[in-house]
N, C-alpha and C positions, 0 to 999 in steps of 0.2 A: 939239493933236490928233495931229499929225504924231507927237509925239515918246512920246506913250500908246500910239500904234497900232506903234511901232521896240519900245519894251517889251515888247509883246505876242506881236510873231514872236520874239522874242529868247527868250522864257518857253517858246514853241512847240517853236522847235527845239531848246534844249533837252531840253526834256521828249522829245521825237522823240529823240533822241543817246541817253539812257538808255534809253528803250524799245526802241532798237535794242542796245544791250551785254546788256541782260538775255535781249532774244532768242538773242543770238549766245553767251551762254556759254554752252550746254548742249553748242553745236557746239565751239567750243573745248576743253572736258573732252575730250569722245570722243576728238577727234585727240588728246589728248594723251595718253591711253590708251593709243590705237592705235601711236603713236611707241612709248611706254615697250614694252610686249607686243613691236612687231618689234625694238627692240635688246634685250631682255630674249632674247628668242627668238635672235638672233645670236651673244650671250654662251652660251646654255646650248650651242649646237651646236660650237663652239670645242674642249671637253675633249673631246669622245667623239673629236674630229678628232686631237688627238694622242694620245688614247690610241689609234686606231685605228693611228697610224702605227708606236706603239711594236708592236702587236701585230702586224701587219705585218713589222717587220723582225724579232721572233722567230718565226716562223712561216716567212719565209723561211730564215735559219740554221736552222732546225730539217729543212725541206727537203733543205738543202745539206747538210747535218752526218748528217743518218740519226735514228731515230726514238729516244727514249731518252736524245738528249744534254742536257746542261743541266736534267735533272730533280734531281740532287744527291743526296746520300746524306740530307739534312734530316731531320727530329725533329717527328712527329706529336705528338698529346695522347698518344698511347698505340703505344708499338711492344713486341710480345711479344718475350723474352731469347731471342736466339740462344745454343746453347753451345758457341759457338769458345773456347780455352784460349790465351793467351800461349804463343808458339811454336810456335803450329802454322802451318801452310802450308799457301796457299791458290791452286792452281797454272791459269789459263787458257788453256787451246790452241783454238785456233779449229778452226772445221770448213769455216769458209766465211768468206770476206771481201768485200770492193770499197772502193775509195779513189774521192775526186773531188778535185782538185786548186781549193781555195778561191779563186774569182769566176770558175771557169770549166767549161767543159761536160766538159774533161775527166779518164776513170775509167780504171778497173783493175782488176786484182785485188790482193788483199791480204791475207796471213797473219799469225800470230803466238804466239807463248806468254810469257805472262806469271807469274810467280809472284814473290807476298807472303809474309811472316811478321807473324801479331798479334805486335807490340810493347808494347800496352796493354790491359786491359780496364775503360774508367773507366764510369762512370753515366747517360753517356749515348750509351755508346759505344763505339769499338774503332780504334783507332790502328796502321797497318800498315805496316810499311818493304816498298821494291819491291827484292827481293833478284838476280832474275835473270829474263833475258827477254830478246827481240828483237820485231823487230817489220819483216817481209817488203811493200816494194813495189815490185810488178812483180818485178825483179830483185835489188835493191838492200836487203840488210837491217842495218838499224841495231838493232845491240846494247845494249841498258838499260846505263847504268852506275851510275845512283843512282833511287831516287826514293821516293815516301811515298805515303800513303791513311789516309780514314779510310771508318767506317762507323757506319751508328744499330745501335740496340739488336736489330734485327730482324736483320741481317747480308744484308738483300736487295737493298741498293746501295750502291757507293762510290766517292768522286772522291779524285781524287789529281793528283799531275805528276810529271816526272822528265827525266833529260836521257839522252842516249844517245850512241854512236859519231860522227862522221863532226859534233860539235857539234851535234846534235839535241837539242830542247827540245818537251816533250809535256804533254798535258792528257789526264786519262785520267778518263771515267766510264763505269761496269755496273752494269747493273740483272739480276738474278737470276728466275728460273723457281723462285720459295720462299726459297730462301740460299744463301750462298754455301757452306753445309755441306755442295756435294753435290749439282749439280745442271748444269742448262744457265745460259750467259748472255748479254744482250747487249752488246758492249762496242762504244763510240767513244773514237779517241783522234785530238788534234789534233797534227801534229807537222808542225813547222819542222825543215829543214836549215841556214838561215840565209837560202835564195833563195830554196825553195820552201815552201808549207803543205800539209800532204795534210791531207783529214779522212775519217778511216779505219773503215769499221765491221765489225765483226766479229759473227760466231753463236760463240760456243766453250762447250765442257764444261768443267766447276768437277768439280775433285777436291782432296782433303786432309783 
């Protein structure tokens, strides 16, 4: 009898064991949902965080540098023909300047003239040597001695570099009021002495 009635609890609780797992897995799933959804949810928030960061630091540079810079001379679907000709010149005199001297607060004033020759006119674009220019800070003006540009089909912006007097080394992008056929423009240029970085902006008028 003893040993019929040990079979009986033993069938019991069993039977009790599964009828406790079959209750408990519905609660199971959920949490397991619930896990998946918050690290699902930690991974999506990850990219926006560095993309945030990348946009962040151009927006700061962008601050620092003046409005206009690092937009590039680039190639829409569609830009309408400027008609600038091989040799001609494309001459930049500011009307008004300010320098900031790069990771710090401080500015200036700043002049300049620059003038190009088209070099090239290819297909999707126009190739420019920096024939002669200076470029005024504060006191101090570093004279062009070499440099190049290009520009899209439109003639409404162009980057370039160049080095200058005194071992000066520069980045140079304008963006135009129409083209550069004749018009106003905004120019920044990044320029090293070799100790110092100025980032220079300029307002000037476009003749040639």
């Amino acid at each position: 009898m003893a040993s019929r009635a040990t079979k009986t609890a033993i069938v019991a609780a069993a039977a009790l064991a599964v009828t406790a797992l079959i209750l408990a897995y519905p609660a199971m799933a959920a949490a397991t949902t619930t896990t998946s959804t918050t690290s699902s949810s930690s991974t999506g928030t990850s990219s926006p965080q560095q993309g945030g960061c990348w946009g962040n630091m151009a927006g700061q540079r962008g601050q620092q540098f003046g409005p206009g810079f690092g937009q590039g001379y680039g190639m829409g679907p569609f830009q309408a023909q400027s008609n600038l000709t091989v040799g001609q010149t494309i001459t930049l005199t500011s009307s008004s300047g300010t320098y900031r001297i790069a990771g710090t607060n401080t500015t200036g004033t700043a002049s300049g003239t620059l003038t190009f020759t088209v070099t090239a006119k290819l297909s999707e674009g126009y190739t420019l040597s920096l024939t002669s220019g200076s470029i005024t800070i504060d006191s101090t003006t570093y004279t062009v001695s070499s440099g190049s540009a290009q520009m899209g089909l439109s003639a409404s912006s162009l980057s370039g570099q160049g080095t200058t007097s005194s071992s000066g080394q520069f980045l140079i992008q304008a963006s135009a009021r129409g083209s550069f056929a004749g018009t106003s423009s905004l120019v920044s240029v990044d320029l090293t002495n070799g100790s110092t970085e100025y980032l220079v902006t300029l307002t000037a008028t476009v003749s040639g």
